[in-house]
KEKEBA-714637 format. One record per residue (C-alpha): residue number from 1; residue in one letter; chain; x, y, z. Coordinates in pm, 1 decimal, m for minus. Example, Ala and Ser with C-alpha at 12.3 -4.5 7.8 and 13.67 -1.06 7.14 Angstrom:
! KEKEBA-714637
+-----+--------+--------+----------+----------+----------+
: num : residu : chaine :        u :        v :        w :
+-----+--------+--------+----------+----------+----------+
:   1 :      a :      A :   1230.0 :   m450.0 :    780.0 :
:   2 :      s :      A :   1367.0 :   m106.0 :    714.0 :
+-----+--------+--------+----------+----------+----------+
This chain:
! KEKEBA-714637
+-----+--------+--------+----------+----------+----------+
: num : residu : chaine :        u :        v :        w :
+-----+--------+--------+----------+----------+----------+
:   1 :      x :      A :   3267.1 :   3287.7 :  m1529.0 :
:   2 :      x :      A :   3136.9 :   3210.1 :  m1178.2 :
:   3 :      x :      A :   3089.5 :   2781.6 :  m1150.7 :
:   4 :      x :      A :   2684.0 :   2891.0 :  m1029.8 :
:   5 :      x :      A :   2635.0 :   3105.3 :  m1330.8 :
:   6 :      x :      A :   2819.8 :   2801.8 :  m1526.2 :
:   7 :      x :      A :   2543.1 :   2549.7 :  m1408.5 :
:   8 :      x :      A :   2288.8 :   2811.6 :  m1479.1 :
:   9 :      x :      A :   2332.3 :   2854.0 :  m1843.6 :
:  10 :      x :      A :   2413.0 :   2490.3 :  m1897.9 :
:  11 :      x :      A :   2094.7 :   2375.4 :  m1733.5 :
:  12 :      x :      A :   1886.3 :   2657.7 :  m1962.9 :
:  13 :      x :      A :   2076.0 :   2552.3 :  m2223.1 :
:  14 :      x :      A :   2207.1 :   2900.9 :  m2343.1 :
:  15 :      x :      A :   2579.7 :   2724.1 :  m2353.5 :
:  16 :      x :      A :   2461.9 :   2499.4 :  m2681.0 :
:  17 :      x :      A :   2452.5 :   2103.3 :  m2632.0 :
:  18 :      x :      A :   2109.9 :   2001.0 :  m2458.9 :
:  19 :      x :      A :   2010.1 :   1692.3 :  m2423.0 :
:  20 :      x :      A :   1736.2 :   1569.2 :  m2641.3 :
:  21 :      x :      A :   1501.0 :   1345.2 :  m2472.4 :
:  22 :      x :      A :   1469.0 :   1005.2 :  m2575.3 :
:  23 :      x :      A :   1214.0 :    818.5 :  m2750.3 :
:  24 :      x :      A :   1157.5 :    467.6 :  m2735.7 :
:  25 :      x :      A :    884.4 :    252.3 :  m2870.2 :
:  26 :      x :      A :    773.0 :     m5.3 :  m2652.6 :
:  27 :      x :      A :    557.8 :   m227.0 :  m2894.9 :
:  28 :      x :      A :    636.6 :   m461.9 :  m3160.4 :
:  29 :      x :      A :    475.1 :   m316.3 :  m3479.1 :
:  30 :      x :      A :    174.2 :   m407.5 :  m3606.3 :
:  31 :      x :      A :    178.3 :   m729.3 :  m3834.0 :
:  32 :      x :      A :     80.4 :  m1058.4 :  m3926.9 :
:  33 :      x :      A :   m192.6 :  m1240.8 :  m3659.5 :
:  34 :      x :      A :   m198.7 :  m1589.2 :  m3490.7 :
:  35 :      x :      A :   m538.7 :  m1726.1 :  m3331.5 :
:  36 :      x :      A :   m485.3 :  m1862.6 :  m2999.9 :
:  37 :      x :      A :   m679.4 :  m2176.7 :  m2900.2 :
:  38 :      x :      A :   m995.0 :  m2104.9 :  m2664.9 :
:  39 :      x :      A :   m908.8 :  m2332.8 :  m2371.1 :
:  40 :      x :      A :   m590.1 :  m2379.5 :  m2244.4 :
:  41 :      x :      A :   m501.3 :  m2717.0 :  m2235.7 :
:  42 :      x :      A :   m145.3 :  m2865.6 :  m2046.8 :
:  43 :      x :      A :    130.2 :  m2645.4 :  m1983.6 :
:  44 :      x :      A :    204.0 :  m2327.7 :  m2136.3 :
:  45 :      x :      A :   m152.7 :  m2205.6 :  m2182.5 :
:  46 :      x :      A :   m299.0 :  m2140.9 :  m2544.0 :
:  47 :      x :      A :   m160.9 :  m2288.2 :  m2844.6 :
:  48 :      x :      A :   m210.6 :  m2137.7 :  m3197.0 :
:  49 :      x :      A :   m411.9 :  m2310.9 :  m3438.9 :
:  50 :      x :      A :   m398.7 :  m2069.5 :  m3760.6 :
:  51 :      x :      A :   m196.4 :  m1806.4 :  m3846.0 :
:  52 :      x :      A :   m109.8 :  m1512.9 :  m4138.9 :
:  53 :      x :      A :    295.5 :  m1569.2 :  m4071.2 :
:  54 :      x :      A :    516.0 :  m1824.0 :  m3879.4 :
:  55 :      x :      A :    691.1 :  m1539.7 :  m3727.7 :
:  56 :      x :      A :    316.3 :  m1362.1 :  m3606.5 :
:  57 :      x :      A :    386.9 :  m1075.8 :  m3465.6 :
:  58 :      x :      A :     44.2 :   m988.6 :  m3278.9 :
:  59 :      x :      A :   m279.6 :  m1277.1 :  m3147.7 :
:  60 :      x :      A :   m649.2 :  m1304.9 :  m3087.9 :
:  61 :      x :      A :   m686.8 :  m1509.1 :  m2757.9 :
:  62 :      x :      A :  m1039.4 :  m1642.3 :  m2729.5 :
:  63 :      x :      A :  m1241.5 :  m1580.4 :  m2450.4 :
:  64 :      x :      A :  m1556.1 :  m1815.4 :  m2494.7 :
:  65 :      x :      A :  m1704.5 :  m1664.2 :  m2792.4 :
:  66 :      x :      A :  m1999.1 :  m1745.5 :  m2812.2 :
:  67 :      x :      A :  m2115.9 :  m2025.9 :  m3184.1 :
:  68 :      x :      A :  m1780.7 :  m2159.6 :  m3188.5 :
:  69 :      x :      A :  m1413.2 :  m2060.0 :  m3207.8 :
:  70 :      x :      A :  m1302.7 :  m1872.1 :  m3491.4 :
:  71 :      x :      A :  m1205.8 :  m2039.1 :  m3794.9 :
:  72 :      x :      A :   m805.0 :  m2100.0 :  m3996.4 :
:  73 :      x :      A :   m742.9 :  m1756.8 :  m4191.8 :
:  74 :      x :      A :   m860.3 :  m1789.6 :  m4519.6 :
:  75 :      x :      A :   m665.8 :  m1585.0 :  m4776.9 :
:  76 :      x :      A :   m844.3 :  m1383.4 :  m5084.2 :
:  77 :      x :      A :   m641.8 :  m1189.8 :  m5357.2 :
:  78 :      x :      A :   m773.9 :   m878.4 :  m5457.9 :
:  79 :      x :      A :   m564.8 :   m754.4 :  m5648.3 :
:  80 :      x :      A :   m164.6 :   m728.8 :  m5681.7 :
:  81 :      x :      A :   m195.8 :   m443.0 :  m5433.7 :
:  82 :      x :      A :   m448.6 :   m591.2 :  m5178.8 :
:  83 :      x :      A :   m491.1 :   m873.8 :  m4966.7 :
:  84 :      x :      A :   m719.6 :   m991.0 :  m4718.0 :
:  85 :      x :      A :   m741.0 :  m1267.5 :  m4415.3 :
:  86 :      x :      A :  m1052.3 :  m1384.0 :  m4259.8 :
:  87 :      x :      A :  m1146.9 :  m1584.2 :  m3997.4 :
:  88 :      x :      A :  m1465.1 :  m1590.8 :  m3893.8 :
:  89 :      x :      A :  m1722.9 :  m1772.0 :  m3582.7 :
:  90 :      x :      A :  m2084.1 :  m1719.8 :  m3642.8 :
:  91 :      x :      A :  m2044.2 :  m1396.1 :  m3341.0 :
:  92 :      x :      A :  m1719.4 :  m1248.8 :  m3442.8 :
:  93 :      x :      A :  m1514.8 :  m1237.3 :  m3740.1 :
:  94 :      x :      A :  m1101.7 :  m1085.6 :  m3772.4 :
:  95 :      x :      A :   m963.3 :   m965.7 :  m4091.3 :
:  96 :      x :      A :   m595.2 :   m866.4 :  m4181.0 :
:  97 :      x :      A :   m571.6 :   m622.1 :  m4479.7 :
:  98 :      x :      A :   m279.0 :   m608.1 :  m4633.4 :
:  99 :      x :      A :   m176.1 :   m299.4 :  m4879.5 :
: 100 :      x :      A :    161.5 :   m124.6 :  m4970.6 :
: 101 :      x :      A :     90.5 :    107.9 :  m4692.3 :
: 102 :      x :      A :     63.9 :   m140.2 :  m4427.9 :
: 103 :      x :      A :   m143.1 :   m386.8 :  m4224.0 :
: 104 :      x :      A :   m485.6 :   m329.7 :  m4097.5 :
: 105 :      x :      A :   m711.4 :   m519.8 :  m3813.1 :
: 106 :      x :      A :  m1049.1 :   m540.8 :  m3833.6 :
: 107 :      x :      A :  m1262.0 :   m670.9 :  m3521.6 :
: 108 :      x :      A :  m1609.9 :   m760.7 :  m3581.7 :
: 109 :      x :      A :  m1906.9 :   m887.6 :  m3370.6 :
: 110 :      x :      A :  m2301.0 :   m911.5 :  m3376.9 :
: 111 :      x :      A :  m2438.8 :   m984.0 :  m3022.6 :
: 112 :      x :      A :  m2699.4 :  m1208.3 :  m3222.7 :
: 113 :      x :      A :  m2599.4 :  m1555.2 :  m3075.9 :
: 114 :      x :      A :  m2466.1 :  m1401.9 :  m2779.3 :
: 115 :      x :      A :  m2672.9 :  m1480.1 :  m2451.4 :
: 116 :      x :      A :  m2821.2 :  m1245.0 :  m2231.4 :
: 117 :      x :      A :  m2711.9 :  m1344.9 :  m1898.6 :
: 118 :      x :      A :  m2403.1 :  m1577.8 :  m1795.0 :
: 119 :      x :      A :  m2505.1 :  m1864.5 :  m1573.7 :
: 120 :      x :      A :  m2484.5 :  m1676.7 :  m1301.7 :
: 121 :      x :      A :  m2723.6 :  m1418.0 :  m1378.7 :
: 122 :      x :      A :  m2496.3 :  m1117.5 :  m1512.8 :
: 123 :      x :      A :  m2506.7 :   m935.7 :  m1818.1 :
: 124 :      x :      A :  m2254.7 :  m1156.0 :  m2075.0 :
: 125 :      x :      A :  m1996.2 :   m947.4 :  m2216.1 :
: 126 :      x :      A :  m1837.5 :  m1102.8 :  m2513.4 :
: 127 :      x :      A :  m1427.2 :   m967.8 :  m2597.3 :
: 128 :      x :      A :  m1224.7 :   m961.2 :  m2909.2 :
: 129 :      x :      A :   m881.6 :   m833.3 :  m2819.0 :
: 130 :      x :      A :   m554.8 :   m835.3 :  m3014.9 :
: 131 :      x :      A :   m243.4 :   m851.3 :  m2803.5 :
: 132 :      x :      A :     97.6 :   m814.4 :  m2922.9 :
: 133 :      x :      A :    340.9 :  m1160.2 :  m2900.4 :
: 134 :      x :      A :    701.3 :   m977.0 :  m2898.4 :
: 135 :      x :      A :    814.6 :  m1113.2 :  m3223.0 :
: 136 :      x :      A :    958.4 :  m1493.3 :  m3119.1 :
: 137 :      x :      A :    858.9 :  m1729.3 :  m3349.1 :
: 138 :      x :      A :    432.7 :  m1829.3 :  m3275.8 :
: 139 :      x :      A :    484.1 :  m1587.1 :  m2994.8 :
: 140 :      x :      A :    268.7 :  m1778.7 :  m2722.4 :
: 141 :      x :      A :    332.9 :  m1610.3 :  m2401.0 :
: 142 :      x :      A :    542.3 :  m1353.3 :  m2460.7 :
: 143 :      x :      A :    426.5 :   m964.1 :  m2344.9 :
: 144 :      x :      A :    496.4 :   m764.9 :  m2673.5 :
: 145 :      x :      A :    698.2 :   m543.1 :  m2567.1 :
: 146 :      x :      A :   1048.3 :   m435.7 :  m2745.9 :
: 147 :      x :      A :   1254.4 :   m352.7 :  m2355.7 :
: 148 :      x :      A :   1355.6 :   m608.7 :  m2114.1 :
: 149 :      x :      A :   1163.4 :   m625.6 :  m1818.0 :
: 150 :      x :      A :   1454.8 :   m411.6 :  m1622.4 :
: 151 :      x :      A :   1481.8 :   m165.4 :  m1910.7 :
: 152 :      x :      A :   1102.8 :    m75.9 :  m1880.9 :
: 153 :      x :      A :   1075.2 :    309.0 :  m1746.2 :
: 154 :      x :      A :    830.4 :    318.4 :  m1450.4 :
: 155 :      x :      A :    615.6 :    620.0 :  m1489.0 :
: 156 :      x :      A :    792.4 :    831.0 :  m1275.7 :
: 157 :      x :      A :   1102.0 :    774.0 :  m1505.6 :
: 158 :      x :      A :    890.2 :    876.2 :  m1800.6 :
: 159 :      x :      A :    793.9 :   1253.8 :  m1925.5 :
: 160 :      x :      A :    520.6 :   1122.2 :  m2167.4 :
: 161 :      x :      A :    371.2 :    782.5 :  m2275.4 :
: 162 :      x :      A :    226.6 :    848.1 :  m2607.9 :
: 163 :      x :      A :    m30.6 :    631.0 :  m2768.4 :
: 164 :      x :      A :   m118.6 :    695.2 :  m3152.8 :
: 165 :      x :      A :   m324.5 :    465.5 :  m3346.1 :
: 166 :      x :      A :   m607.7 :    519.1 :  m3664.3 :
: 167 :      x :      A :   m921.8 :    393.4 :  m3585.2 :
: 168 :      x :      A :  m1257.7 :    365.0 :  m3732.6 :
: 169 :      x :      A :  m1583.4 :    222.3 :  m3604.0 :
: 170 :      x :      A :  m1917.4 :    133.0 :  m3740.3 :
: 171 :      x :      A :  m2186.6 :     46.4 :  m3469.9 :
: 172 :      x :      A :  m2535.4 :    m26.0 :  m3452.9 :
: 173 :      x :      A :  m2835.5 :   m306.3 :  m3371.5 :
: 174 :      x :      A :  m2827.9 :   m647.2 :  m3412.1 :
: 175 :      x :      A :  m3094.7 :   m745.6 :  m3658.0 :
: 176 :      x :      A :  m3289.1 :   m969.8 :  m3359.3 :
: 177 :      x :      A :  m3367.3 :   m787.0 :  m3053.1 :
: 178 :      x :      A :  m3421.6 :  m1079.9 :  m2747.2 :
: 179 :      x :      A :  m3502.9 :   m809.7 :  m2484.8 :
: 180 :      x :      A :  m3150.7 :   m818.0 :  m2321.6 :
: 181 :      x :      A :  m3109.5 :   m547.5 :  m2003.9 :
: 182 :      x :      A :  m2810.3 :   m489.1 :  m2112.1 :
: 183 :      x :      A :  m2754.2 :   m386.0 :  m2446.0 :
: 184 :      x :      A :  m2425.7 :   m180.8 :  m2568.4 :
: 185 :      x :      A :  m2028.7 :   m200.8 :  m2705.8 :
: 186 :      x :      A :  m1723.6 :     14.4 :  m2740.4 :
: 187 :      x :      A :  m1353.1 :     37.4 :  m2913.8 :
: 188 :      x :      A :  m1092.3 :      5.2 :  m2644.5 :
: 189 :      x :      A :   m739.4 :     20.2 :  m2624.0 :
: 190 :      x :      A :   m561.7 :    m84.2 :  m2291.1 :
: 191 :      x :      A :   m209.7 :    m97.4 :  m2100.7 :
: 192 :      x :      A :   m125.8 :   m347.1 :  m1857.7 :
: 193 :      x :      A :     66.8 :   m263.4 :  m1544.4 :
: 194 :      x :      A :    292.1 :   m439.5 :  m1260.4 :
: 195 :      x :      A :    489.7 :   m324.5 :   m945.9 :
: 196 :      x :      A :    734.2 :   m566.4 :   m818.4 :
: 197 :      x :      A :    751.4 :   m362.6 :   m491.9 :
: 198 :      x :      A :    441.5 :   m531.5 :   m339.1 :
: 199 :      x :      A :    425.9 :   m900.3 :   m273.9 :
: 200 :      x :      A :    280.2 :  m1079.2 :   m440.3 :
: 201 :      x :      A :    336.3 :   m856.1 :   m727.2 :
: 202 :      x :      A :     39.3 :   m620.0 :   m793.1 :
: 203 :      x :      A :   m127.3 :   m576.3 :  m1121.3 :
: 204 :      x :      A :   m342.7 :   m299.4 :  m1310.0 :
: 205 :      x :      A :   m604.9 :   m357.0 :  m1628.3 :
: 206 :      x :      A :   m641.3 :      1.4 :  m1758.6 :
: 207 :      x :      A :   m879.6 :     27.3 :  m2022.5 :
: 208 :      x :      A :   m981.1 :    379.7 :  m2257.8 :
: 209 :      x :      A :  m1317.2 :    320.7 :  m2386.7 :
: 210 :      x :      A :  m1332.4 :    485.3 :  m2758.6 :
: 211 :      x :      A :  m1673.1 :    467.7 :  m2860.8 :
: 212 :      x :      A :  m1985.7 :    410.6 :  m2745.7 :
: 213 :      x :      A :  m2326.5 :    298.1 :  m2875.0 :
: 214 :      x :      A :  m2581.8 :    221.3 :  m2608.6 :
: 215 :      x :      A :  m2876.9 :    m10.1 :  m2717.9 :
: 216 :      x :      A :  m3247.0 :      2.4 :  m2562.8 :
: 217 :      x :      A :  m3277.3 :   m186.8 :  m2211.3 :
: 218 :      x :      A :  m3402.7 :    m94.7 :  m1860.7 :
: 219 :      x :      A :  m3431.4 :    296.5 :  m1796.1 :
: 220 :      x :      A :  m3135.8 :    245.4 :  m1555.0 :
: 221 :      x :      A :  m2963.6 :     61.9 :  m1733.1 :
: 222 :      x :      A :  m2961.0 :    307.2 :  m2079.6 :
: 223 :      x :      A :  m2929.0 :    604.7 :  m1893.2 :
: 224 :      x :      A :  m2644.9 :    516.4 :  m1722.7 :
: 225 :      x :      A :  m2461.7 :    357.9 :  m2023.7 :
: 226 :      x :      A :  m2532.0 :    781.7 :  m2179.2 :
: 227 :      x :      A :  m2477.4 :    934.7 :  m1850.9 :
: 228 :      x :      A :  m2161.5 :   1208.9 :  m1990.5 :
: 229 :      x :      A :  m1865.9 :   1021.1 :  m1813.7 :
: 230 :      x :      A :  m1687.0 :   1208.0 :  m1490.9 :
: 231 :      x :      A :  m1431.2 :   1038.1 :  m1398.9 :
: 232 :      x :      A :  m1234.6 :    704.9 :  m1428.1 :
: 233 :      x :      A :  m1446.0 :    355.4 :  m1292.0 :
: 234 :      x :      A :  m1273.2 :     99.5 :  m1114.9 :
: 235 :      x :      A :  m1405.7 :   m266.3 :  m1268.9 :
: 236 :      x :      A :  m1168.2 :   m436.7 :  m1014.4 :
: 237 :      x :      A :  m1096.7 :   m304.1 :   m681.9 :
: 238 :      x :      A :   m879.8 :   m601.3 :   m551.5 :
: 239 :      x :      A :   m582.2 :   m757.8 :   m697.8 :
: 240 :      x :      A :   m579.3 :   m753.6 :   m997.3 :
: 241 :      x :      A :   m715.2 :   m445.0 :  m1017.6 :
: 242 :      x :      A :   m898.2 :   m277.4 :  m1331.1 :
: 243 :      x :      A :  m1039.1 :     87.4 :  m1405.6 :
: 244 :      x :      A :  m1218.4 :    221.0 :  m1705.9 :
: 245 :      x :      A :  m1123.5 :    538.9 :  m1846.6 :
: 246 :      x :      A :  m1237.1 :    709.1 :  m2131.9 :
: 247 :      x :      A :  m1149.1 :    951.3 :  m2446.7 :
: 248 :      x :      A :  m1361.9 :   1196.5 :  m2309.5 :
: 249 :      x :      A :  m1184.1 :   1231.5 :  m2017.5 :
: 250 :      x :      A :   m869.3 :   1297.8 :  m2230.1 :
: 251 :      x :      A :  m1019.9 :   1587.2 :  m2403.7 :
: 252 :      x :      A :  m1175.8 :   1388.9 :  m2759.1 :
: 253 :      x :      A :  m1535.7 :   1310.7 :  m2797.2 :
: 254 :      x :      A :  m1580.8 :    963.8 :  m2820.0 :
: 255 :      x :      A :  m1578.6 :    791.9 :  m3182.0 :
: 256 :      x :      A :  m1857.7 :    863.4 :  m3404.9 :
: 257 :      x :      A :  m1985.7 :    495.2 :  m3620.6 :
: 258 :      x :      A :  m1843.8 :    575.5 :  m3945.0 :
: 259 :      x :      A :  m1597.8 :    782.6 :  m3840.8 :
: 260 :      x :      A :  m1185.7 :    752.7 :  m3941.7 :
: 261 :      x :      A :   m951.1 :    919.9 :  m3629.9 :
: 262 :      x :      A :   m607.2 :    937.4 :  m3605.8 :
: 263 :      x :      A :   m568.2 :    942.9 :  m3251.6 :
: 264 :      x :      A :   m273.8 :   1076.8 :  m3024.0 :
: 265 :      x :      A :   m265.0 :   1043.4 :  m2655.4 :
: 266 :      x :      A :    m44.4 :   1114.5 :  m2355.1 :
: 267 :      x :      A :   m150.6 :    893.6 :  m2136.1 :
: 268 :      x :      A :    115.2 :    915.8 :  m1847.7 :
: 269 :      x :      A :    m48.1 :   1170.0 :  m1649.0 :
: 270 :      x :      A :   m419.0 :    985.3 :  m1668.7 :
: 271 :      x :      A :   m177.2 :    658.8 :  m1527.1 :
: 272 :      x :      A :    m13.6 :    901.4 :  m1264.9 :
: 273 :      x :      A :   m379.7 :   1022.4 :  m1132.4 :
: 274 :      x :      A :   m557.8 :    687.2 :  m1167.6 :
: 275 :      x :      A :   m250.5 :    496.2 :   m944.3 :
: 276 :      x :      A :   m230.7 :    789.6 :   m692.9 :
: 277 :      x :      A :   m668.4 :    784.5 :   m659.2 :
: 278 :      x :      A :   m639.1 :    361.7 :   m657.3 :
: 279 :      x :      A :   m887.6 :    148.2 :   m427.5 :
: 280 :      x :      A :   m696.8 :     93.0 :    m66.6 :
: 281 :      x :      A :   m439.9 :   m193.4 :   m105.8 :
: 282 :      x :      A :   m301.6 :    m78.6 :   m411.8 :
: 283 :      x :      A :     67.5 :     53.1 :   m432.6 :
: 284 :      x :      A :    m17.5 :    418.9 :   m529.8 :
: 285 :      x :      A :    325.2 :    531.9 :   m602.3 :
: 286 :      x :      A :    361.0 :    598.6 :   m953.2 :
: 287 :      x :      A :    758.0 :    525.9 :   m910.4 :
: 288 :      x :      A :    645.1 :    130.6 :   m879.0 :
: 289 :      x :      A :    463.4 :    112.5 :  m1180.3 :
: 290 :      x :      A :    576.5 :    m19.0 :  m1520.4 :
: 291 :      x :      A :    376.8 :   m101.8 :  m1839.5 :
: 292 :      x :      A :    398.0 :   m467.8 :  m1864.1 :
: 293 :      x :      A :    164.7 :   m545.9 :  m2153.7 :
: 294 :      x :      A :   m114.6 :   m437.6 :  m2395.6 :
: 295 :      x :      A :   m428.9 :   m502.0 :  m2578.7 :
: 296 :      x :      A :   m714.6 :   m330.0 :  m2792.2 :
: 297 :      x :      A :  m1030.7 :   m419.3 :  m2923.6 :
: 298 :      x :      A :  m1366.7 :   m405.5 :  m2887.0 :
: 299 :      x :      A :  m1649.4 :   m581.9 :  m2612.0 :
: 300 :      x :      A :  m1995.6 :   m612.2 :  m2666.5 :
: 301 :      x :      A :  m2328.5 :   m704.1 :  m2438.8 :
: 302 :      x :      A :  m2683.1 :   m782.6 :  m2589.1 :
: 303 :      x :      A :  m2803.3 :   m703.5 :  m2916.2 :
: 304 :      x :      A :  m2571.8 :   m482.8 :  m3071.5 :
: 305 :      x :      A :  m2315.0 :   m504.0 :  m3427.1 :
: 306 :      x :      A :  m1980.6 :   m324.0 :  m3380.0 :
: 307 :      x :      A :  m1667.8 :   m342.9 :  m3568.9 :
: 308 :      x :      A :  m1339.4 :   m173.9 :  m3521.5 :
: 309 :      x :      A :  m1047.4 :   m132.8 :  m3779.4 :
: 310 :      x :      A :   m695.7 :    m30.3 :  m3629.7 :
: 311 :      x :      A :   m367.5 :     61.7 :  m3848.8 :
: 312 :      x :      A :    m49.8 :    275.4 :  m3740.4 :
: 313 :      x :      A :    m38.2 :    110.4 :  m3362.5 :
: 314 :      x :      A :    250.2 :    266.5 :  m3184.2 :
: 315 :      x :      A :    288.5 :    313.7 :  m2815.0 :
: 316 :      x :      A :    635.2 :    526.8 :  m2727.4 :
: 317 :      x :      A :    798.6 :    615.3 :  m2408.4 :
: 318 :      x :      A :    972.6 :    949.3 :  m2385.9 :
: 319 :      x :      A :   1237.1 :   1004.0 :  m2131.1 :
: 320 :      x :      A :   1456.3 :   1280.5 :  m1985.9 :
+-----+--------+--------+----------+----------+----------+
């Protein structure tokens, strides 16, 4: 046999013995929870003050929520088969339930002590994000993810990068209205990103909005908030840089309150498009690019409830 017509069939694989590409997940699993101080006193940024396991495996940093930090985890037995965490601030609340199937999250907020306006006269967005630790022992500062930093695949090195999580979402009104301009929420999940081939070393936010519930305000601002989404938004056009995609755009209608999803995505080719369209000054070759980090969650302006519950988190890299 001719070595061309060799290299042929081995490449289509008619000869027997292709390779399989690799899977790799790039996330600790989901389980336990720490609570990260809100301020970040001394050296080493936040410290934990309550915990579901000494050896957490995922954290709530607080960003300023508004009526106080959240609470120690108090536990409640159900049952032998159930039980449930709570801690709780009088805007947001986080509950771990734990079954023989698993461990679930569940993000809650009401926009009812929340401001209007920050001090400097912009609509106040309130966060609750969870954020994988990478399994050390409290976990404080470490990025979650299972590969060493040279081990991470840049995006050019990957084929897909598949997100798959459950979700469900319940949204609505707060029960006061104070006549906020600004009044809406959404489920979120979002990948950090860093090239090393800039200096100082570049980094991207990029955040899928899941749902959606858009509260009354100014005409402007509710019919942009239900204006059908076109393309991505950039949040952030100078380093570090941000953009807002969402499901939509990936070919899912957004989240319906009430509704249960298992959702599946491939993000690498949304990553590809958004780093090769970045703002000027960004390093748009996809080759620099590696995921660096995670969170999801849920953010909230004005007068509006939501809460989020997430199970099955996984976030896999697939390679030639």
């Amino acid at each position: 046999m001719r070595p061309i017509l060799l290299a042929a069939l081995a490449v289509t694989g008619l000869l027997g013995g292709t390779a399989e590409a690799a899977k790799v997940d790039m996330v600790v699993p989901f389980g336990n929870l720490l609570v990260l101080s809100p301020k970040t006193p001394g050296p080493g940024g936040p410290k934990p003050y309550t915990m579901t396991n000494p050896a957490a495996r995922w954290s709530i940093a607080q960003w300023d929520i508004p009526g106080g930090a959240l609470s120690p985890f108090v536990t409640q037995q159900h049952d032998d088969l159930v039980t449930i965490l709570k801690s709780h601030s009088k805007e947001a609340s986080v509950q771990i339930i734990r079954t023989l199937a698993g461990e679930t999250l569940r993000l809650t907020q009401t926009g009812a002590p929340l401001s209007c306006l920050t001090p400097d006269g912009t609509p106040r967005e309130s966060d609750l994000f969870a954020s994988p630790n990478g399994g050390a022992k409290y976990g404080v500062g470490r990025p979650g993810l299972l590969l060493p930093g040279d081990k991470i695949p840049t995006l050019t090195q990957m084929t897909r990068l598949e997100q798959s999580f459950t979700l469900s979402v319940v949204q609505g009104l707060a029960p006061t209205h104070k006549g906020c301009a600004v009044n809406q929420g959404g489920a979120l999940i979002a990948l950090i990103l860093q090239t090393p081939a800039t200096h100082p070393i570049q980094t991207l936010f990029y955040q899928m909005t899941l749902s959606r519930i858009c509260g009354p305000g100014t005409a402007a601002r509710v019919r942009l908030c239900n204006a059908p989404p076109t393309h991505p938004s950039w949040f952030f056009v100078k380093n570090p840089f941000g953009v807002d995609d969402v499901l939509p755009l990936a070919g899912q209608p957004f989240l319906a309150s009430g509704e249960t999803r298992n959702v599946s995505l491939n993000l690498l080719p949304r990553l590809i498009d958004v780093v090769k369209n970045s703002p000027p000054g960004m390093d748009h070759n996809p080759a620099d690019w590696k995921v660096t980090g995670v969170y999801i969650g849920q953010h909230i302006w004005g007068d509006v409830t939501l809460q989020s519950t997430w199970a099955n988190y996984r976030l896999v890299a697939v390679t030639p």
